[in-house]
MILUM-801831 format. One record per residue (C-alpha): residue number from 1; residue in one letter; x, y, z. Coordinates in nm, 2 decimals. Each point is the difference from the previous one (the first is absolute). Example, Ala and Ser with C-alpha at 12.3 -4.5 7.8 and 13.67 -1.06 7.14 Angstrom:
% MILUM-801831
    k  r       x       y       z
    1  A    1.23   -0.45    0.78
    2  S    0.14    0.34   -0.07
***
This chain:
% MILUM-801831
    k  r       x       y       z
    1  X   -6.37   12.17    3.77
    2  X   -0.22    0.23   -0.17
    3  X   -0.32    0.11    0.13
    4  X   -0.30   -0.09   -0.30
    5  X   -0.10    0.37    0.08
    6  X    0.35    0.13   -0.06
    7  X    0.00    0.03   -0.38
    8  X    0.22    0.30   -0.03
    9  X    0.18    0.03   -0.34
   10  X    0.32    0.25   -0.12
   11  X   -0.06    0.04   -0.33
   12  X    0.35    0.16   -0.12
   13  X   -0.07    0.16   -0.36
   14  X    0.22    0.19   -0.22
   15  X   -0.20    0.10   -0.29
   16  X    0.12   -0.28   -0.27
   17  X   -0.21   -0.23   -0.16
   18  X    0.11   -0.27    0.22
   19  X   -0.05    0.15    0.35
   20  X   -0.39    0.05   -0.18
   21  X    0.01   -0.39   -0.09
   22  X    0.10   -0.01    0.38
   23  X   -0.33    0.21    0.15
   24  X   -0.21   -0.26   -0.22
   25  X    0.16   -0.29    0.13
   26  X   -0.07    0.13    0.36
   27  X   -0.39    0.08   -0.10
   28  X   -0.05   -0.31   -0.20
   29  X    0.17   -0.21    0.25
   30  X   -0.14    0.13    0.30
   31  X   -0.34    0.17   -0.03
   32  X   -0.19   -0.25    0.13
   33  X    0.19    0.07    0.34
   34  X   -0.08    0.35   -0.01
   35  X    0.39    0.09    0.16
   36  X    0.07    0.36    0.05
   37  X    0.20    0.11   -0.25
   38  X    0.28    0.30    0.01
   39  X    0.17    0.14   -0.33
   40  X    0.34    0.08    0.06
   41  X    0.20    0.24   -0.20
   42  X    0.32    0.17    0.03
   43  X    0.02    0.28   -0.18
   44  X    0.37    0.17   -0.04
   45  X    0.05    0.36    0.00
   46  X    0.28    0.26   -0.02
   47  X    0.26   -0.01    0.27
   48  X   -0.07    0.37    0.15
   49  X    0.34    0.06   -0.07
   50  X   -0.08    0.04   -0.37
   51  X   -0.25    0.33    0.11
   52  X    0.28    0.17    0.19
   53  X    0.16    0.06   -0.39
   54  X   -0.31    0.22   -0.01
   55  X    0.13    0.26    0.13
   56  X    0.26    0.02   -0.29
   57  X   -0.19    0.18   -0.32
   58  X    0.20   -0.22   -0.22
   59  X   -0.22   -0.29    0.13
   60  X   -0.32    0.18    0.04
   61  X   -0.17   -0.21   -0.30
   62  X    0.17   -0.33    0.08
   63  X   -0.17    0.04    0.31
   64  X   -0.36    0.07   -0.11
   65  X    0.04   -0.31   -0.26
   66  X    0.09   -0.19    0.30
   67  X   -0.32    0.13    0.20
   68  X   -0.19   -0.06   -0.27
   69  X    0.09   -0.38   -0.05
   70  X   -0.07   -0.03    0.39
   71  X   -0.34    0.12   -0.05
   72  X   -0.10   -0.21   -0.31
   73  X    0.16   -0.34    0.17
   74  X   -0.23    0.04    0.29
   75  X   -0.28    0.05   -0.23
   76  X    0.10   -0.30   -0.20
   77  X    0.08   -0.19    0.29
   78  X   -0.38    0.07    0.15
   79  X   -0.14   -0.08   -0.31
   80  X    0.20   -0.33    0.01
   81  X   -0.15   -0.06    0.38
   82  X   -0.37    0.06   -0.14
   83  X    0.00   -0.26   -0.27
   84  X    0.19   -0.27    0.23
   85  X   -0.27    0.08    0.24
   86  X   -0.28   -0.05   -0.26
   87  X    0.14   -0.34   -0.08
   88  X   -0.04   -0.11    0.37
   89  X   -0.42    0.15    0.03
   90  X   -0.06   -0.17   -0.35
   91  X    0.10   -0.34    0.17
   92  X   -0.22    0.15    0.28
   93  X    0.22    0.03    0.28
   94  X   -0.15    0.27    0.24
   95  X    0.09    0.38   -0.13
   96  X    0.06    0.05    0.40
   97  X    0.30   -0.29    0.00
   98  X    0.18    0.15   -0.24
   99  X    0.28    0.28    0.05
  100  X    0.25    0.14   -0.21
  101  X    0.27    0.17    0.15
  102  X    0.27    0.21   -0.13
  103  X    0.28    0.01    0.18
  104  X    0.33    0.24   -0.09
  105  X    0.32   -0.21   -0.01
  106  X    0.27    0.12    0.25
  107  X    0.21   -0.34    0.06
  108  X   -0.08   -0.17   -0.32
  109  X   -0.30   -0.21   -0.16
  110  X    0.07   -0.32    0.12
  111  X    0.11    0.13    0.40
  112  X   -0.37    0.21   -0.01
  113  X   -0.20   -0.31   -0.06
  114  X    0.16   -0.18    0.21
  115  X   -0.07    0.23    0.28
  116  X   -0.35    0.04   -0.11
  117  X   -0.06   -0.40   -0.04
  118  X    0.09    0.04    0.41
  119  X   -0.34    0.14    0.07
  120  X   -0.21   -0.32    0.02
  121  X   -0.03   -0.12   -0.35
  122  X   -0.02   -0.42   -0.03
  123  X    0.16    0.02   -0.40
  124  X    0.21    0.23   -0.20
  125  X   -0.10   -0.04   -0.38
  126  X    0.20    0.20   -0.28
  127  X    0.10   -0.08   -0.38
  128  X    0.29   -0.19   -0.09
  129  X    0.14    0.29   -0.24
  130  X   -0.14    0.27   -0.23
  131  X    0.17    0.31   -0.12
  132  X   -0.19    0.27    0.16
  133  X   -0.19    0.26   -0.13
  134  X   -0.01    0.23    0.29
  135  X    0.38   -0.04    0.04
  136  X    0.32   -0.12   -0.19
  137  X    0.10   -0.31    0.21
  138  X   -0.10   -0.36   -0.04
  139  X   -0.23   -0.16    0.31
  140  X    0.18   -0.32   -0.06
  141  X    0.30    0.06    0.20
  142  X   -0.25    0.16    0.30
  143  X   -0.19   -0.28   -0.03
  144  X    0.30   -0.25    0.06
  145  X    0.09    0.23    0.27
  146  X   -0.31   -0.04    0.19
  147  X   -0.01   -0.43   -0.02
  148  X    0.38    0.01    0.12
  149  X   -0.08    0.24    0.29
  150  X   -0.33   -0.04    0.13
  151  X   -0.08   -0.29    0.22
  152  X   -0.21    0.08    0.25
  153  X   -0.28    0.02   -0.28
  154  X   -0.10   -0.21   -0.33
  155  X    0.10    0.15   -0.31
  156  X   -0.13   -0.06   -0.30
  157  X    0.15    0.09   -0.39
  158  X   -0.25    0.01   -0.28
  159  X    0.12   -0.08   -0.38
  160  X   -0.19   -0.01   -0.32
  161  X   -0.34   -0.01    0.09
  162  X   -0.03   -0.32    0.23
  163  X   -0.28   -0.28   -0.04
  164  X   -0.23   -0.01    0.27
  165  X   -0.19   -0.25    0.18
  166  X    0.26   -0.25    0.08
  167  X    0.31    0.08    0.28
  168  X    0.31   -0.24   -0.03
  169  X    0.15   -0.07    0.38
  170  X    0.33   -0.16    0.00
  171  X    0.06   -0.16    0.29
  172  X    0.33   -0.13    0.16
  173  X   -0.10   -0.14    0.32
  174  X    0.14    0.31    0.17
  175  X   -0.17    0.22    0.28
  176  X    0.07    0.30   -0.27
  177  X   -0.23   -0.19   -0.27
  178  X   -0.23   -0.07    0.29
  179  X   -0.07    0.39    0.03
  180  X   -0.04   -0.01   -0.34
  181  X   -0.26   -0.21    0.03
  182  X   -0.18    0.16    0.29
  183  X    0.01    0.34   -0.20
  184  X   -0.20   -0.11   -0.29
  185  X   -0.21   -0.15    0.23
  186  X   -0.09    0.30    0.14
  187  X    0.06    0.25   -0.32
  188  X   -0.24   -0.26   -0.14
  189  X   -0.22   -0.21    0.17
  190  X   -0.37    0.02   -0.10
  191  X    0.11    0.06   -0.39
  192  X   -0.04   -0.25   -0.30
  193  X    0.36    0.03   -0.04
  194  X    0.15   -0.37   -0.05
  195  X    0.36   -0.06    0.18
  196  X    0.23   -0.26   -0.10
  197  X    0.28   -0.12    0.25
  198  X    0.30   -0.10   -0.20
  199  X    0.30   -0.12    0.11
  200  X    0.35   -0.04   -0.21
  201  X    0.20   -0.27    0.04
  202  X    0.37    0.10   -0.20
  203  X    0.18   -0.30   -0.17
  204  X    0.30   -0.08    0.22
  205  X    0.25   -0.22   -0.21
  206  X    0.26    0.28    0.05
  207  X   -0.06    0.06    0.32
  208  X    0.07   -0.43    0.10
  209  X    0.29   -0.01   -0.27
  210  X    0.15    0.29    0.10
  211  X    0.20   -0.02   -0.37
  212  X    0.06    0.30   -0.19
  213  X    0.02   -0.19   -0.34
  214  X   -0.30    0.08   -0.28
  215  X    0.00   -0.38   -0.09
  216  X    0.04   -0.18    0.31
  217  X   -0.27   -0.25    0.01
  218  X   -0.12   -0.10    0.40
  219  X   -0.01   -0.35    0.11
  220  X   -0.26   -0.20    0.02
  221  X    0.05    0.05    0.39
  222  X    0.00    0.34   -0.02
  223  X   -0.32    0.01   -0.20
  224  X   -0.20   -0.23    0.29
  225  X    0.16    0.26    0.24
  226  X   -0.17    0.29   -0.20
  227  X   -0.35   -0.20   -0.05
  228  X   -0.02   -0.09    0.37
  229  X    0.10    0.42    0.08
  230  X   -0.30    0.05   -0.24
  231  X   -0.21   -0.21    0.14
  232  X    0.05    0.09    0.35
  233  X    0.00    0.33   -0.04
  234  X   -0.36    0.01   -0.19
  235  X   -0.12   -0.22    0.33
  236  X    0.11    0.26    0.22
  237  X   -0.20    0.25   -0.19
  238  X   -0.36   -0.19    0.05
  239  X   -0.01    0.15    0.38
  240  X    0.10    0.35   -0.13
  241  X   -0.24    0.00   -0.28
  242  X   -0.29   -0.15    0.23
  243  X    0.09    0.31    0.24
  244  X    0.00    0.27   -0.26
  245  X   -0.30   -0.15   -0.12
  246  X   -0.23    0.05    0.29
  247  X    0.19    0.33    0.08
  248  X   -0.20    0.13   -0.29
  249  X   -0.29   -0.19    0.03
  250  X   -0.06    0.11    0.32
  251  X    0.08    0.34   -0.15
  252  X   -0.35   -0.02   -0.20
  253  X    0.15   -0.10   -0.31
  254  X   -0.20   -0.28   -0.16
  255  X    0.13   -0.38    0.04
  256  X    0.01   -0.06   -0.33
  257  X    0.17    0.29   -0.16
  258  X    0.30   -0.10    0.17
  259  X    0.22   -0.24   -0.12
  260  X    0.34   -0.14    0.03
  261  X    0.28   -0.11   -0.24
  262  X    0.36   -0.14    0.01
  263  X    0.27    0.10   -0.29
  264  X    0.28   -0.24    0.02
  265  X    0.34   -0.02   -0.19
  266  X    0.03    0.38   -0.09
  267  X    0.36    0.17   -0.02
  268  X   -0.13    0.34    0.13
  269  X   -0.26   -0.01    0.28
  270  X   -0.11    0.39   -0.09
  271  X    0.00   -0.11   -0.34
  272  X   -0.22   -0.23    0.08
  273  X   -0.23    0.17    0.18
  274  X    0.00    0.27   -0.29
  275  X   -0.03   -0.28   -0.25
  276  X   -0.27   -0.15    0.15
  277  X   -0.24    0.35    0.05
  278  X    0.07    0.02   -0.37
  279  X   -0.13   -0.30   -0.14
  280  X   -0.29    0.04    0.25
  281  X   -0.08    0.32   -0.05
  282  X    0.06    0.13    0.34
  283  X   -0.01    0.38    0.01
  284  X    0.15    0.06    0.39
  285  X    0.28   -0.23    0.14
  286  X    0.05   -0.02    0.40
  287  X    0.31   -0.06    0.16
  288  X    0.15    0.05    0.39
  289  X    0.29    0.20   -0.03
  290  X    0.25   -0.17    0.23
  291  X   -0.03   -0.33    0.23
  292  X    0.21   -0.26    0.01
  293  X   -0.17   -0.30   -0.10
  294  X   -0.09   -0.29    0.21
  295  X   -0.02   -0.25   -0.31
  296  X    0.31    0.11   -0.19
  297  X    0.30    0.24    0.10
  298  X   -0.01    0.27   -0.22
  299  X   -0.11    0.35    0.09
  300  X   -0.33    0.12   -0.15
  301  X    0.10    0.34   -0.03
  302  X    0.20   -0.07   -0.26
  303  X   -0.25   -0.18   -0.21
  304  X   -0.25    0.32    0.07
  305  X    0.25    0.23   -0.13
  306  X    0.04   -0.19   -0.36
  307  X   -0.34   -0.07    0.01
  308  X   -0.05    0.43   -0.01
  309  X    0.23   -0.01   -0.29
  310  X   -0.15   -0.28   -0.19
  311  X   -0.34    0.08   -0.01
  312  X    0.01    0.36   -0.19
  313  X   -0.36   -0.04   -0.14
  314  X   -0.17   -0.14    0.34
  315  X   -0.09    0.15    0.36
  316  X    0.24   -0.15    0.24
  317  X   -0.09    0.04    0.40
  318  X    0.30   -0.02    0.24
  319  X   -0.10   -0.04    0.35
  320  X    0.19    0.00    0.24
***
Protein backbone atom coordinates (compact mmCIF):
# COMPACT_ATOMS: atom_id res chain seq x y z
CA UNK A 1 0.00 0.00 0.00
CA UNK A 2 1.32 3.41 -0.43
CA UNK A 3 2.96 5.32 2.23
CA UNK A 4 0.87 9.02 2.79
CA UNK A 5 4.43 10.41 2.56
CA UNK A 6 5.21 8.57 -0.65
CA UNK A 7 3.73 11.03 -3.17
CA UNK A 8 6.07 10.59 -6.01
CA UNK A 9 4.71 11.45 -9.43
CA UNK A 10 6.20 10.67 -13.36
CA UNK A 11 5.02 13.23 -15.10
CA UNK A 12 5.70 11.95 -18.91
CA UNK A 13 5.39 15.18 -21.19
CA UNK A 14 5.98 15.56 -24.83
CA UNK A 15 5.54 19.05 -25.67
CA UNK A 16 1.72 18.93 -27.10
CA UNK A 17 -1.03 20.79 -25.81
CA UNK A 18 -2.38 17.78 -24.25
CA UNK A 19 0.62 16.45 -22.24
CA UNK A 20 0.33 20.51 -20.83
CA UNK A 21 -3.51 19.85 -20.04
CA UNK A 22 -1.82 16.72 -18.31
CA UNK A 23 0.86 18.77 -15.89
CA UNK A 24 -2.46 20.90 -14.87
CA UNK A 25 -4.37 18.03 -14.10
CA UNK A 26 -1.47 16.76 -11.81
CA UNK A 27 -1.11 20.46 -10.04
CA UNK A 28 -4.82 21.02 -9.81
CA UNK A 29 -5.54 17.60 -8.69
CA UNK A 30 -2.87 17.19 -6.31
CA UNK A 31 -1.50 20.35 -4.80
CA UNK A 32 -2.96 20.21 -1.74
CA UNK A 33 -0.73 16.96 -1.15
CA UNK A 34 2.32 18.68 -1.93
CA UNK A 35 3.68 15.13 -3.96
CA UNK A 36 7.11 15.47 -5.43
CA UNK A 37 6.78 15.86 -8.78
CA UNK A 38 9.42 14.74 -11.71
CA UNK A 39 8.97 15.97 -15.47
CA UNK A 40 9.88 13.38 -17.72
CA UNK A 41 10.99 13.94 -21.33
CA UNK A 42 12.50 11.86 -23.90
CA UNK A 43 14.10 13.77 -26.14
CA UNK A 44 15.30 11.86 -29.56
CA UNK A 45 18.46 12.64 -31.28
CA UNK A 46 20.58 11.51 -34.27
CA UNK A 47 21.70 7.99 -34.34
CA UNK A 48 25.61 8.70 -34.27
CA UNK A 49 25.76 6.81 -37.27
CA UNK A 50 24.36 9.83 -39.16
CA UNK A 51 27.86 11.97 -37.94
CA UNK A 52 30.14 9.32 -39.38
CA UNK A 53 28.78 10.74 -43.04
CA UNK A 54 30.75 13.73 -41.83
CA UNK A 55 33.63 12.82 -42.95
CA UNK A 56 32.32 12.80 -46.54
CA UNK A 57 32.40 16.64 -47.89
CA UNK A 58 29.36 15.89 -49.79
CA UNK A 59 27.54 15.74 -46.46
CA UNK A 60 29.35 18.46 -44.65
CA UNK A 61 26.22 20.83 -44.59
CA UNK A 62 23.64 18.06 -44.10
CA UNK A 63 25.46 17.56 -41.06
CA UNK A 64 25.66 21.06 -39.59
CA UNK A 65 21.71 21.43 -40.33
CA UNK A 66 21.46 18.28 -38.39
CA UNK A 67 23.60 19.78 -35.46
CA UNK A 68 21.89 22.70 -35.60
CA UNK A 69 18.25 21.12 -35.09
CA UNK A 70 19.84 19.10 -32.12
CA UNK A 71 20.84 22.23 -30.52
CA UNK A 72 17.55 24.21 -31.01
CA UNK A 73 15.27 20.97 -29.80
CA UNK A 74 17.11 21.02 -26.58
CA UNK A 75 16.51 24.61 -26.21
CA UNK A 76 12.86 24.13 -27.10
CA UNK A 77 12.55 21.16 -25.13
CA UNK A 78 14.04 23.23 -21.79
CA UNK A 79 11.90 25.89 -22.44
CA UNK A 80 8.97 23.31 -22.59
CA UNK A 81 10.28 21.91 -18.98
CA UNK A 82 10.26 25.70 -17.49
CA UNK A 83 6.71 26.52 -18.30
CA UNK A 84 5.36 22.90 -17.08
CA UNK A 85 7.30 23.61 -14.09
CA UNK A 86 5.74 27.06 -13.55
CA UNK A 87 2.30 25.54 -13.79
CA UNK A 88 3.10 23.20 -10.80
CA UNK A 89 4.70 26.48 -8.30
CA UNK A 90 1.62 28.58 -9.42
CA UNK A 91 -0.63 25.72 -7.85
CA UNK A 92 2.05 26.03 -5.10
CA UNK A 93 3.65 22.89 -4.94
CA UNK A 94 7.17 23.28 -3.44
CA UNK A 95 9.88 24.69 -6.23
CA UNK A 96 12.17 21.92 -4.34
CA UNK A 97 9.59 18.86 -5.37
CA UNK A 98 9.75 19.46 -8.60
CA UNK A 99 12.28 17.98 -11.25
CA UNK A 100 12.48 17.95 -14.83
CA UNK A 101 14.59 15.57 -16.36
CA UNK A 102 15.74 15.07 -19.82
CA UNK A 103 16.60 11.99 -20.60
CA UNK A 104 18.20 10.88 -24.31
CA UNK A 105 16.18 7.95 -25.88
CA UNK A 106 18.40 4.90 -26.60
CA UNK A 107 15.66 1.88 -26.44
CA UNK A 108 12.64 3.95 -27.27
CA UNK A 109 10.12 6.46 -25.40
CA UNK A 110 7.88 4.14 -23.95
CA UNK A 111 10.89 1.34 -22.71
CA UNK A 112 12.81 4.71 -20.99
CA UNK A 113 9.81 5.59 -18.82
CA UNK A 114 9.21 2.51 -17.95
CA UNK A 115 12.65 2.08 -16.55
CA UNK A 116 12.56 5.41 -14.95
CA UNK A 117 8.89 4.78 -13.39
CA UNK A 118 11.13 1.84 -11.59
CA UNK A 119 12.76 4.23 -9.28
CA UNK A 120 10.12 4.62 -6.53
CA UNK A 121 7.39 6.64 -8.08
CA UNK A 122 3.62 5.70 -6.62
CA UNK A 123 1.76 7.04 -10.35
CA UNK A 124 2.80 7.46 -13.86
CA UNK A 125 0.60 10.39 -15.41
CA UNK A 126 0.99 11.26 -19.28
CA UNK A 127 -1.50 12.63 -22.02
CA UNK A 128 -3.73 10.51 -23.92
CA UNK A 129 -2.37 11.92 -27.43
CA UNK A 130 -1.11 15.10 -28.91
CA UNK A 131 1.03 15.58 -31.98
CA UNK A 132 4.20 16.85 -30.64
CA UNK A 133 5.95 19.82 -31.12
CA UNK A 134 9.37 18.86 -30.03
CA UNK A 135 9.07 15.73 -32.28
CA UNK A 136 7.04 14.21 -35.17
CA UNK A 137 5.30 11.27 -33.47
CA UNK A 138 1.98 11.04 -31.75
CA UNK A 139 2.14 10.29 -27.58
CA UNK A 140 -1.04 8.37 -28.06
CA UNK A 141 0.32 5.22 -29.05
CA UNK A 142 3.31 5.64 -26.02
CA UNK A 143 0.72 6.30 -23.85
CA UNK A 144 -1.24 2.97 -24.69
CA UNK A 145 1.97 1.38 -24.49
CA UNK A 146 2.63 2.38 -20.96
CA UNK A 147 -1.22 1.17 -19.47
CA UNK A 148 -0.70 -2.26 -21.39
CA UNK A 149 2.88 -2.68 -19.87
CA UNK A 150 3.27 -1.23 -16.61
CA UNK A 151 1.75 -2.92 -13.60
CA UNK A 152 3.76 -2.70 -10.90
CA UNK A 153 2.66 1.12 -10.87
CA UNK A 154 -0.71 3.26 -11.43
CA UNK A 155 -0.99 4.89 -14.60
CA UNK A 156 -2.85 7.48 -15.44
CA UNK A 157 -3.94 9.07 -19.18
CA UNK A 158 -5.15 12.59 -19.27
CA UNK A 159 -7.78 13.87 -22.16
CA UNK A 160 -9.25 17.14 -22.85
CA UNK A 161 -8.89 19.02 -19.89
CA UNK A 162 -10.58 16.87 -17.06
CA UNK A 163 -13.17 18.22 -14.39
CA UNK A 164 -11.84 18.22 -11.01
CA UNK A 165 -13.11 17.74 -7.70
CA UNK A 166 -15.00 14.55 -8.14
CA UNK A 167 -13.12 10.86 -8.76
CA UNK A 168 -15.36 8.01 -10.24
CA UNK A 169 -14.24 4.38 -8.56
CA UNK A 170 -15.78 1.50 -10.30
CA UNK A 171 -15.74 -1.26 -8.32
CA UNK A 172 -16.21 -4.96 -9.08
CA UNK A 173 -15.89 -6.67 -5.94
CA UNK A 174 -12.40 -7.71 -6.94
CA UNK A 175 -9.04 -7.53 -4.83
CA UNK A 176 -7.71 -5.48 -8.09
CA UNK A 177 -10.70 -2.79 -7.51
CA UNK A 178 -9.79 -3.03 -3.83
CA UNK A 179 -6.26 -1.58 -4.61
CA UNK A 180 -7.97 0.79 -6.41
CA UNK A 181 -9.58 1.84 -3.70
CA UNK A 182 -6.70 1.90 -1.19
CA UNK A 183 -4.69 4.03 -3.77
CA UNK A 184 -6.99 6.99 -3.81
CA UNK A 185 -7.12 6.66 -0.36
CA UNK A 186 -3.82 7.36 0.08
CA UNK A 187 -3.19 9.69 -3.26
CA UNK A 188 -6.10 11.48 -1.58
CA UNK A 189 -6.97 11.29 1.77
CA UNK A 190 -7.24 14.65 3.65
CA UNK A 191 -8.57 16.50 0.26
CA UNK A 192 -12.23 17.86 -0.46
CA UNK A 193 -12.29 15.55 -3.33
CA UNK A 194 -15.79 13.63 -3.30
CA UNK A 195 -15.57 9.75 -4.48
CA UNK A 196 -18.34 7.92 -5.71
CA UNK A 197 -18.30 3.95 -5.66
CA UNK A 198 -20.20 2.64 -8.57
CA UNK A 199 -20.86 -0.61 -9.53
CA UNK A 200 -22.30 -1.96 -13.13
CA UNK A 201 -24.55 -4.42 -13.25
CA UNK A 202 -24.74 -5.56 -17.40
CA UNK A 203 -28.18 -6.81 -18.61
CA UNK A 204 -27.94 -10.60 -18.97
CA UNK A 205 -30.92 -11.78 -21.28
CA UNK A 206 -28.35 -13.04 -23.75
CA UNK A 207 -26.25 -14.46 -21.56
CA UNK A 208 -29.51 -16.95 -19.85
CA UNK A 209 -31.04 -17.42 -23.45
CA UNK A 210 -28.11 -18.19 -25.00
CA UNK A 211 -30.09 -17.42 -28.53
CA UNK A 212 -28.38 -15.79 -31.29
CA UNK A 213 -31.68 -14.43 -32.88
CA UNK A 214 -32.19 -10.29 -32.85
CA UNK A 215 -35.93 -10.90 -32.03
CA UNK A 216 -36.05 -13.63 -29.72
CA UNK A 217 -38.14 -12.56 -26.88
CA UNK A 218 -37.11 -14.40 -23.15
CA UNK A 219 -39.57 -16.15 -21.15
CA UNK A 220 -41.15 -14.96 -18.45
CA UNK A 221 -38.96 -17.59 -16.59
CA UNK A 222 -36.02 -16.39 -17.93
CA UNK A 223 -36.78 -12.80 -17.06
CA UNK A 224 -37.35 -13.89 -12.98
CA UNK A 225 -33.98 -15.67 -13.50
CA UNK A 226 -32.31 -12.34 -14.65
CA UNK A 227 -34.24 -10.10 -11.88
CA UNK A 228 -33.26 -12.53 -9.09
CA UNK A 229 -29.20 -12.44 -10.75
CA UNK A 230 -29.84 -8.65 -10.40
CA UNK A 231 -30.94 -8.61 -7.26
CA UNK A 232 -28.48 -10.87 -5.76
CA UNK A 233 -25.83 -9.59 -7.23
CA UNK A 234 -26.57 -5.72 -5.96
CA UNK A 235 -26.80 -7.63 -2.33
CA UNK A 236 -23.47 -8.93 -2.60
CA UNK A 237 -22.20 -5.57 -3.38
CA UNK A 238 -23.47 -3.87 0.10
CA UNK A 239 -20.39 -5.65 2.01
CA UNK A 240 -17.93 -4.46 -0.74
CA UNK A 241 -19.25 -1.05 -0.83
CA UNK A 242 -19.38 -0.84 3.13
CA UNK A 243 -15.47 -1.97 2.89
CA UNK A 244 -14.39 0.51 0.26
CA UNK A 245 -16.13 2.94 2.16
CA UNK A 246 -14.32 3.00 5.37
CA UNK A 247 -11.03 2.17 3.36
CA UNK A 248 -11.27 5.70 2.45
CA UNK A 249 -12.70 7.14 5.29
CA UNK A 250 -10.21 5.92 7.38
CA UNK A 251 -7.92 7.28 4.56
CA UNK A 252 -8.92 10.99 5.83
CA UNK A 253 -11.39 11.55 3.23
CA UNK A 254 -14.58 13.07 4.64
CA UNK A 255 -17.75 10.70 5.35
CA UNK A 256 -19.85 12.43 3.43
CA UNK A 257 -18.11 13.13 0.27
CA UNK A 258 -18.30 9.59 -0.41
CA UNK A 259 -21.05 7.98 -1.82
CA UNK A 260 -22.22 4.88 -3.46
CA UNK A 261 -24.36 4.01 -6.49
CA UNK A 262 -25.67 0.85 -8.39
CA UNK A 263 -26.25 1.01 -12.43
CA UNK A 264 -28.33 -1.80 -13.37
CA UNK A 265 -29.47 -3.23 -16.80
CA UNK A 266 -26.66 -1.68 -18.94
CA UNK A 267 -25.36 -3.61 -22.20
CA UNK A 268 -21.69 -2.46 -21.67
CA UNK A 269 -20.31 -2.32 -18.12
CA UNK A 270 -17.36 0.31 -19.39
CA UNK A 271 -19.97 2.00 -21.16
CA UNK A 272 -21.47 2.40 -18.26
CA UNK A 273 -19.11 3.48 -16.13
CA UNK A 274 -18.12 6.06 -19.00
CA UNK A 275 -21.77 6.98 -19.35
CA UNK A 276 -22.26 7.49 -15.96
CA UNK A 277 -18.89 10.08 -15.24
CA UNK A 278 -20.47 11.89 -18.14
CA UNK A 279 -23.81 12.76 -16.99
CA UNK A 280 -22.21 13.41 -13.63
CA UNK A 281 -19.55 15.33 -14.55
CA UNK A 282 -16.79 13.18 -13.28
CA UNK A 283 -13.43 14.42 -14.61
CA UNK A 284 -11.08 11.07 -13.33
CA UNK A 285 -12.54 7.54 -13.56
CA UNK A 286 -10.77 4.67 -11.34
CA UNK A 287 -10.59 1.21 -12.25
CA UNK A 288 -8.34 -2.07 -11.01
CA UNK A 289 -6.81 -3.40 -13.89
CA UNK A 290 -7.30 -7.22 -13.57
CA UNK A 291 -9.03 -9.38 -10.70
CA UNK A 292 -11.39 -11.83 -11.18
CA UNK A 293 -14.46 -10.92 -9.56
CA UNK A 294 -15.93 -12.38 -6.56
CA UNK A 295 -19.61 -11.14 -7.47
CA UNK A 296 -19.62 -11.85 -11.19
CA UNK A 297 -17.11 -13.90 -13.46
CA UNK A 298 -15.86 -11.64 -15.80
CA UNK A 299 -12.32 -10.35 -15.77
CA UNK A 300 -11.83 -6.67 -14.87
CA UNK A 301 -9.04 -6.16 -16.98
CA UNK A 302 -10.95 -6.17 -19.77
CA UNK A 303 -13.53 -3.66 -18.68
CA UNK A 304 -10.25 -1.31 -17.65
CA UNK A 305 -8.99 -1.57 -21.06
CA UNK A 306 -12.41 -0.25 -22.88
CA UNK A 307 -12.81 1.98 -20.16
CA UNK A 308 -9.09 3.73 -21.45
CA UNK A 309 -10.65 3.76 -24.85
CA UNK A 310 -13.95 5.15 -23.98
CA UNK A 311 -13.20 8.01 -22.02
CA UNK A 312 -10.98 10.13 -24.57
CA UNK A 313 -11.89 13.52 -22.81
CA UNK A 314 -11.42 12.28 -19.05
CA UNK A 315 -8.40 11.15 -16.70
CA UNK A 316 -8.60 7.43 -16.31
CA UNK A 317 -6.25 5.77 -13.30
CA UNK A 318 -5.43 2.10 -13.78
CA UNK A 319 -4.02 0.53 -10.78
CA UNK A 320 -2.99 -2.37 -10.61
Amino acid sequence: MLSRTQKKILLAIDGSDQSLNAVRYVSELLASQKPEVVLFHVMRKIDETFWDLGIDPAYHRRVVDVSAWEVEQEKTVQKFMNYASQILFEAEIPEESVTAKIHESKTGVAREIIKESMNGYSGVVVGRKGLSKLKDFLLGSVAHKLVEKLRHVPVSLVGGTPQLGRILLALDGSEGAMKAVDYVGTLLGGSDYEVTLLHVMREINWLICQKETEDYIPSELEASSEEKWLKDEGVEMGPVFDEARIRLINAGIDPNRVKTKLVRGVSSRAGGIVEEAKLGGYGSIVVGRRGLSRVEDFFMGRVSNKVVHLAKDMAVWVVS
